[in-house]
N, C-alpha and C positions, 0 to 999 in steps of 0.2 A: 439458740437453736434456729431460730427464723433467719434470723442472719446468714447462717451456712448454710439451709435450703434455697435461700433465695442467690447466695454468691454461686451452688452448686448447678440453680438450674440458668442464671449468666452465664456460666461455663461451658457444661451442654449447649444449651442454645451459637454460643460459638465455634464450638466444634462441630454442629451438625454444619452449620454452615459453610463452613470450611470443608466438610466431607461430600456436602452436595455440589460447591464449586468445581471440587476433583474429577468427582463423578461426570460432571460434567465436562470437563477437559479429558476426559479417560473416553468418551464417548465420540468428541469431536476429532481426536487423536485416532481413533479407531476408521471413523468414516475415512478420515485422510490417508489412511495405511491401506484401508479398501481400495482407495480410489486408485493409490498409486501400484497398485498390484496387478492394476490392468493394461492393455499397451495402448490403448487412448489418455487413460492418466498419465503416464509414464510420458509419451508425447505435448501431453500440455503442457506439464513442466519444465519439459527442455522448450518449448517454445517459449514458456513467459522468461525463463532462469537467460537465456542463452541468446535467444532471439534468431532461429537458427530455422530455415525454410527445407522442403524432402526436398528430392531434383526433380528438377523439372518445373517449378514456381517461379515464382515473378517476386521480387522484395522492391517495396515501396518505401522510400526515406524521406521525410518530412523535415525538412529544416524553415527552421524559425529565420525570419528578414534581419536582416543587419539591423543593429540600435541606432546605427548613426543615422540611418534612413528616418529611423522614428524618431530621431533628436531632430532635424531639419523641420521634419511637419510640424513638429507641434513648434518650434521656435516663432514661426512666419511663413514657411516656404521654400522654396528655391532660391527665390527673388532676394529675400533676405540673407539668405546662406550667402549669395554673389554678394549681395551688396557689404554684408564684411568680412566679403575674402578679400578685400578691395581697402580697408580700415588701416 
């Protein structure tokens, strides 16, 4: 008999956990459905999903330096790049 109270409240004990993780996802789902029901939400979203500016904005593009630039430095230099292109 102690056996099955004790495997019954393992069991409980695992389901409540599982019911509050829910609970918790049911909650954070909800703020997210709040948020998106607004036309500021609504706008965030297409900006982060789309990357998409109103008119009349300025879009700023950031590109990363060639590798081969950063292959030359760290090798030696320029100096060395010439000297075995020349090899």
């Amino acid at each position: 008999m102690y056996d099955k109270e004790r495997e019954t409240g393992l069991i409980t004990a695992q389901k409540q956990a599982i019911l509050d993780e829910l609970k918790s996802r049911e909650a954070s789902l909800t703020a997210e459905l709040d948020r998106l029901k607004t036309v500021r939400g609504i706008e965030q979203e297409l900006r982060e999903k789309y990357e998409v500016a109103k008119e009349g904005e300025k879009v700023i593009v950031l590109v990363e330096p060639p590798k081969v630039a950063a292959a030359v430095a760290e090798e030696g230099g320029f100096w060395h790049w010439l000297k075995n292109l020349f090899k």
